[in-house]
N, C-alpha and C positions, 0 to 999 in steps of 0.2 A: 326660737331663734329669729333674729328681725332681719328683714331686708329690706335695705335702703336703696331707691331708686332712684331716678333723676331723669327728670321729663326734658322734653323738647326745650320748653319754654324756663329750662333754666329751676324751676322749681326742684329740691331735695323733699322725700317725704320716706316714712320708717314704715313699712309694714310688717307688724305682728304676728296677724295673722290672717284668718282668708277673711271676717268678719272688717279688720281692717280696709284689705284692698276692696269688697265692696265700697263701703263708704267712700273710697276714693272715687271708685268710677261714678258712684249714683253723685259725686259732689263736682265733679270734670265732667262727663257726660253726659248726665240726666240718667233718670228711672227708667226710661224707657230701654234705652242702653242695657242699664244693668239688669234688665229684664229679658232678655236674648241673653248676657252672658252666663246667668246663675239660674240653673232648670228649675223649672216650676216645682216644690215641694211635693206637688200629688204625683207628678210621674218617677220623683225619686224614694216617692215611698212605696211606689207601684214596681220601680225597679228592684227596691229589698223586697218587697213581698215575694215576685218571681224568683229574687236568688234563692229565699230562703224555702219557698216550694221545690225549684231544681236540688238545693242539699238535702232537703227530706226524700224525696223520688232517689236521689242517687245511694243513702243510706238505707233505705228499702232496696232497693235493687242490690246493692251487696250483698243484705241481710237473707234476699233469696238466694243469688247464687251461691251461700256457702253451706245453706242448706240443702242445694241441690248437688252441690258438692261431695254433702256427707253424703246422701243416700243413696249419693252411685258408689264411690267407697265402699257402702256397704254392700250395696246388691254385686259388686265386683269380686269383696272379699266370700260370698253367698253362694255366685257362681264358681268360684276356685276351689270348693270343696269338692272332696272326695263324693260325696253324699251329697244330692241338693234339696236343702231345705226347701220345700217348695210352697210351702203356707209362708214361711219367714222371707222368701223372696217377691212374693205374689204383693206384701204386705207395705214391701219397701217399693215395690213398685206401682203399687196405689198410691203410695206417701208424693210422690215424684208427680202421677199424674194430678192428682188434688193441688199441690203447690202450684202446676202450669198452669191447668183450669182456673185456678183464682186470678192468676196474674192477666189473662187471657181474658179476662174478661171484663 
């Protein structure tokens, strides 16, 4: 969709898109200008790199807590018997410390 502007000086001009309103400013203001307005490439490819580090860590961290999830479920469901399994508990309760230790360290 275009949007049409209208400067100071009386000048109309249609911009496109963002490729557009660069050209304008580096053609109105100089390079240098549009050098301050439009962030240097490497720290906007430095900013994807950290988001996409932040959604793998936050996807890892789900993927732990729904494992830790299950295995208190289960040592809950373990402890509620009549009878406690106590190799079957000891077991899920390794599982639990091995998961923490990894993340822990």
């Amino acid at each position: 969709m275009a949007t049409v502007i209208k400067l100071r000086d009386g000048s109309i001009h249609t911009i496109f898109d963002q490729q557009d309103a660069m050209d304008l400013i580096a053609e109105l203001l100089g390079d240098e200008v549009l050098d301050w307005v439009i962030p240097d490439t490497a720290d906007a490819e430095y900013i994807q790199q950290l988001e996409t580090e932040n959604a793998d860590l936050r996807a890892h961290h789900q993927e732990v807590m729904r494992a830790l999830r299950a295995l208190s479920e289960t040592e809950a469901k373990l402890i509620q018997e009549k009878e406690i399994n106590r190799e079957a508990l000891s077991s899920t309760v390794g599982m639990i410390g091995t998961i923490t230790w990894r993340e822990l360290r």
